[in-house]
N, C-alpha and C positions, 0 to 999 in steps of 0.2 A: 682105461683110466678116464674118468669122468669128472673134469675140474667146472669148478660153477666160480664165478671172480665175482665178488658181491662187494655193495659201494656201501662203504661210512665214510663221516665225514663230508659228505656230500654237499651241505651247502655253505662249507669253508673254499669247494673247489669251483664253484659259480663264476664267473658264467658260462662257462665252459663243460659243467655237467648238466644244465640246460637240456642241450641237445645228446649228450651220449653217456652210457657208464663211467668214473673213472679209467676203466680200463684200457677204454678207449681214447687214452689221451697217447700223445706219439710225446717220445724222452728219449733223445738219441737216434737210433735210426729207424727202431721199430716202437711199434705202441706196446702197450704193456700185457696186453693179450697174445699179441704175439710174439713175445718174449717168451711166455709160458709154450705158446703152442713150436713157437722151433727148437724149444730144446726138450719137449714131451713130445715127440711127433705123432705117436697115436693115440695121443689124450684127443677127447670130445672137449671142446670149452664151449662156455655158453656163460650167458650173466642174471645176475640176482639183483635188480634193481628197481627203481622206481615205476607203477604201475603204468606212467602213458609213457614209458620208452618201450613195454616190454612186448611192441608187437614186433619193434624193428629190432630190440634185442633180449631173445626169446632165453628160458630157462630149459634146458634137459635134465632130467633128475634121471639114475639110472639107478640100481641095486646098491652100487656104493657109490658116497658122493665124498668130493675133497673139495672143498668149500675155503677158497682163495681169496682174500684181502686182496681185493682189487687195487689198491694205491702201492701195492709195494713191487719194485722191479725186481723180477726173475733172475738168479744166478744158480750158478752150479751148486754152493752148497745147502740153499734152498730147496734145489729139486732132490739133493740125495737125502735131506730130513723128510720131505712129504713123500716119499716112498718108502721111508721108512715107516710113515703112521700108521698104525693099526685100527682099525675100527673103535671109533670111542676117543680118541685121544686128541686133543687140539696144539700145536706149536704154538707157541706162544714167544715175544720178544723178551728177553731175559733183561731189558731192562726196565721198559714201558709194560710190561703185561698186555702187549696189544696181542688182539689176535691176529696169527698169521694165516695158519690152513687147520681147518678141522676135519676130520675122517669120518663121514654117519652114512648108515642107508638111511637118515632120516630127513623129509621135506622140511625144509629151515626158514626163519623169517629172523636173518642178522638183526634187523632193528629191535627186535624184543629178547636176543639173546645172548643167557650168561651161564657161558658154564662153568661146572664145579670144577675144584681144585682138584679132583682124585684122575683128572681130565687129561690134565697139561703136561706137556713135553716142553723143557727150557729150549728155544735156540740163542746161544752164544755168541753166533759167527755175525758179523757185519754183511751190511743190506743197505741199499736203497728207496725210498719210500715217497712219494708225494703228499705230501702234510698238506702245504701251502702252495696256489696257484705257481707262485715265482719261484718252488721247486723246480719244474718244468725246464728255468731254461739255467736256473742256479748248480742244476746235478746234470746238466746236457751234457757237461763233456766228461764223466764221468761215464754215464750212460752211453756216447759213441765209442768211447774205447772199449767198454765188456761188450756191445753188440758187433762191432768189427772185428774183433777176435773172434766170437762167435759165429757172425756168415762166412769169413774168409779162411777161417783154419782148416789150412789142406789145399787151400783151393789157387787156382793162380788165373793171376788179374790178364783183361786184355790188355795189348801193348799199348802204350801211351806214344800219341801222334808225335813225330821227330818235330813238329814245332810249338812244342810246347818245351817250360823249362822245368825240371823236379826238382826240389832241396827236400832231401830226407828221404825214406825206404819203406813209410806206411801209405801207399796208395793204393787203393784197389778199384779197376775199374769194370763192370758190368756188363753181360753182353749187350749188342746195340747201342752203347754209350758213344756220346759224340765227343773230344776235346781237343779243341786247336787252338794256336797260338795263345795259350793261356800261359801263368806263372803258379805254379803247384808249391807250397812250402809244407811239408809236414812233418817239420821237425819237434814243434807244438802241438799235435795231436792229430789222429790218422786222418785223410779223405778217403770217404766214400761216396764214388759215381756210380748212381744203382743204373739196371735196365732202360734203356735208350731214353736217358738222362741226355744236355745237352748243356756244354759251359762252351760258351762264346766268345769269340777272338778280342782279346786286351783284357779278360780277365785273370783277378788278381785273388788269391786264396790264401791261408793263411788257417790249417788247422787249429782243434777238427772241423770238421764237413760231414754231414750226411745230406748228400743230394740224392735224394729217392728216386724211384721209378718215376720216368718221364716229367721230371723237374728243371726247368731250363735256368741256366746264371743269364742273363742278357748280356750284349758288346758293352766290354769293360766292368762290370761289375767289380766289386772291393767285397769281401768275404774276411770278416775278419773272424774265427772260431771262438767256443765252440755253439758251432752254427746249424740247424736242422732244417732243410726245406722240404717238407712235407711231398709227397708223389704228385705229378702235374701241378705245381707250383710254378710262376715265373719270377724273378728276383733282377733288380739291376738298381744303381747306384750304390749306398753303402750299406752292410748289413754287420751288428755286431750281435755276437753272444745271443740269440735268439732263435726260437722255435715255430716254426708255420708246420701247423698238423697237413695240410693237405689241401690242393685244390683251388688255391689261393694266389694273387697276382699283389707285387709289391715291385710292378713292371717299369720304372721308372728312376729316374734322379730322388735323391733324398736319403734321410738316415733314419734307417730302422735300428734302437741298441737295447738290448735288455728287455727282450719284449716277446710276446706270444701271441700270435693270431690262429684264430679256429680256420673252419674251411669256409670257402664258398665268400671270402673278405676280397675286398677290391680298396689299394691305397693308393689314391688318383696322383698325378705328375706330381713332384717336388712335394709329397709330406713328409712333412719332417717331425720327428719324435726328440722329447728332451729326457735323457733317461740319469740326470742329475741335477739335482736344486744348485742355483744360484751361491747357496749359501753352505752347500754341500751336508747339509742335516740331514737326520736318518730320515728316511721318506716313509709315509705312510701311505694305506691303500684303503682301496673302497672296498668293505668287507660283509658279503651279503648277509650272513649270519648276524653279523653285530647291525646291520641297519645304517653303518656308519665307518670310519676312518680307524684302521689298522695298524701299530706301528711293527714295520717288519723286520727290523736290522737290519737294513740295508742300506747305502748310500748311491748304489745304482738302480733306475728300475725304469722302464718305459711305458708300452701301452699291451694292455690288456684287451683283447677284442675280440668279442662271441663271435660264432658263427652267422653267416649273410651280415655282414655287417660292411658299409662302408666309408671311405672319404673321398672328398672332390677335392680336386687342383688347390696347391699351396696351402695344405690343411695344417694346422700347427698345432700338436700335440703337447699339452705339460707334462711335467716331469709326472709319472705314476699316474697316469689316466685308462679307468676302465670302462670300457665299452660293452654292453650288452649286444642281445641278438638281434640280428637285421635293422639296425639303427644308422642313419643315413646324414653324415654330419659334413658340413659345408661352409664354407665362409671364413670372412678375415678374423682377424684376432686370435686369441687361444679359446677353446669351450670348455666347459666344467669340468672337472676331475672326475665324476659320476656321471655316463649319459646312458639311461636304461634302453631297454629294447624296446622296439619301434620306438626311437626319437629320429626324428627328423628335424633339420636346424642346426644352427652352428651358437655363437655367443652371441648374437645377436637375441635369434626370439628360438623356441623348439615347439614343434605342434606336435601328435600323435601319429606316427609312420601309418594308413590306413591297412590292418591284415591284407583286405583284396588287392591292393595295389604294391604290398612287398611279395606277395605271392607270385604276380605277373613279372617282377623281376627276378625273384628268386626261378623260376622256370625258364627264364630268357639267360642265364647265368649257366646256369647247367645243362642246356642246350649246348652250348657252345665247347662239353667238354662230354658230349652225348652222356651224358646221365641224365635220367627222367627225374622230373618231381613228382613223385607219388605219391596217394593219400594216407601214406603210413608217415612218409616226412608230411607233409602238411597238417598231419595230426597233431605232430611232435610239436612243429610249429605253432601250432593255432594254442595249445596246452600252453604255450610260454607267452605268448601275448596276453592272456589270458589271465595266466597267474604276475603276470609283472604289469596291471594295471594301474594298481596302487603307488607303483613308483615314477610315474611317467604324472606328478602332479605340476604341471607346467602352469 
């Protein structure tokens, strides 16, 4: 079976599809790719996307193709509708008429297509979806409970270290997984301590959890659910209701709430994120498509942060601030609610992050977790500098 995950919607889910397909956003414990790929285990996936992602994410077209909406999370009765499609027929959402998966041996280009109604197969049943960026971390624990059912059924956890304390009976924990003197509560929503993950002594938790492969809590960390820390992430001080895809250090004192960071982000000692207005009004966001401010129905929401992107010591974040890729922000005060990629500067002045000189950090970043910067990322990279010039009018 040969699934293709193809992105719409794409510049609602900025800045964060920048650097990767939808697919590849992580929501719960797995990304949404591999949501498909572990419960189709000998499906081929591969993605349908924008032309300067697609060296690093390549398309297989094979005899027959099932062509998957990328923003929509994978469940059981999802995958028994798209084996059930026959050639020619598209699922469709039975209330939106979105597409969900189409069945062609035919090479596709989503952006220019519509197909007929003699096509479509209704699906009925409820699903998950990523519409809007603060999906992510608004359907998170939604999304850790169908993926911890899903890795763990059947399976049984390693033992949890006699000094640690458990309230509740959803823990699962990993092989190689370290946990000591910790306080576990999962009566709120399950923990997952994936593969030689590592939660540190006086830490405090507070389902759900998804702590990925080789993702550390630091001593004492406050975990409040439902919370995702991306694989080789580090976390310590407070973290609420948010998602770090991966790779990423938020190593220190400080509160992170309601909020999403890409990979390869760095949030220096004590920043801190406001992830509610003063005056508690629905917050709005910086919305790349509109060019401008989004109102989202929300009244909680924090910081928004592309990939390479970072903050220096005592950094103070307002309430619904997004960040672009590899933008480098510093300094007293609070900075703008909009700071595009490559900015460099806080509230005070912002100049133009130099490509050459975020490159040399960006390669000294990922050293330190042996991944190379190649010239398939630096591609990707240099494409986003590039196309995000005109916002960086400092």
């Amino acid at each position: 079976m040969n699934l293709i995950l193809f992105d719409q919607n794409r510049q609602n889910l900025l800045p964060f599809t920048y650097t990767r397909p939808i697919a590849e956003f992580r929501c719960g414990i797995l990304t949404l790719a591999e949501k498909w790929s572990t419960r189709l285990k000998e499906a081929t996936v591969s993605y349908l996307t924008e032309d300067y992602l697609s060296a690093k994410y390549s398309t297989k077209f094979d005899a027959l193709n099932y062509y998957v909406n990328g923003s929509i999370l994978a469940n059981n009765n999802l995958v028994e509708a798209l084996k059930s499609l026959k050639e020619g027929e598209l699922l469709v959402d039975a209330a939106t008429n979105k597409a969900l998966v189409y069945c062609t041996s035919d090479q596709l280009d989503f952006k220019n297509f519509t197909p007929s109604e003699t096509q479509k197969v209704v699906f009925q049943e409820s699903y998950l979806s990523i519409e809007n960026i603060w999906d992510i971390f608004a359907k998170n624990g939604t999304a850790i409970e169908e993926d911890y059912q899903l890795l763990t059924e059947g399976r049984t956890s390693q033992a949890l270290d006699e000094t640690c304390t458990h309230i509740g009976n959803r823990l699962f924990i990993e092989e190689g997984a370290k946990v000591q003197a910790a306080i576990l509560n999962s009566t709120s929503g399950p923990i997952y301590i994936g593969k030689n993950a590592e939660v540190m002594e006086g830490s405090v938790v507070r389902g759900g959890l998804a702590l990925c492969e080789g993702a550390v809590l630091k001593l004492s960390t406050k975990i409040y659910g439902p919370t995702t820390v991306g694989p080789h992430s580090k976390v310590g001080g407070e973290v609420n209701n948010s998602v770090i895809f991966g790779y990423s250090n938020k190593g220190h004192d400080g509160f992170l709430g309601n909020s999403i960071l890409g990979e390869w982000c760095n949030l220096g000692a004590d920043t801190n994120v406001s992830n509610l207005k003063n005056n508690y009004a629905e917050i709005k966001l910086w919305n790349f498509e509109k060019m401008g401010f989004k109102p989202t129905g929300l009244q909680f929401c924090g910081l928004m942060m592309g990939d390479h992107s970072k903050s220096g010591i005592n950094t103070m974040f307002n309430t619904a601030t997004v960040v672009g890729v590899s933008a480098n922000i510093y300094g007293g005060g609070f900075p703008r609610n909009f700071i595009p990629s490559y900015a460099w500067g806080g509230s005070e002045k912002w100049v133009t992050f130099r490509f050459e000189k975020a490159m040399e950090v960006a390669e000294k970043v990922m050293e330190r977790r042996s991944v190379q910067l190649d010239e398939t990322e630096k591609s990707i990279l240099k494409h986003v500098f590039e196309e995000t010039t005109n916002q960086r009018n400092f």
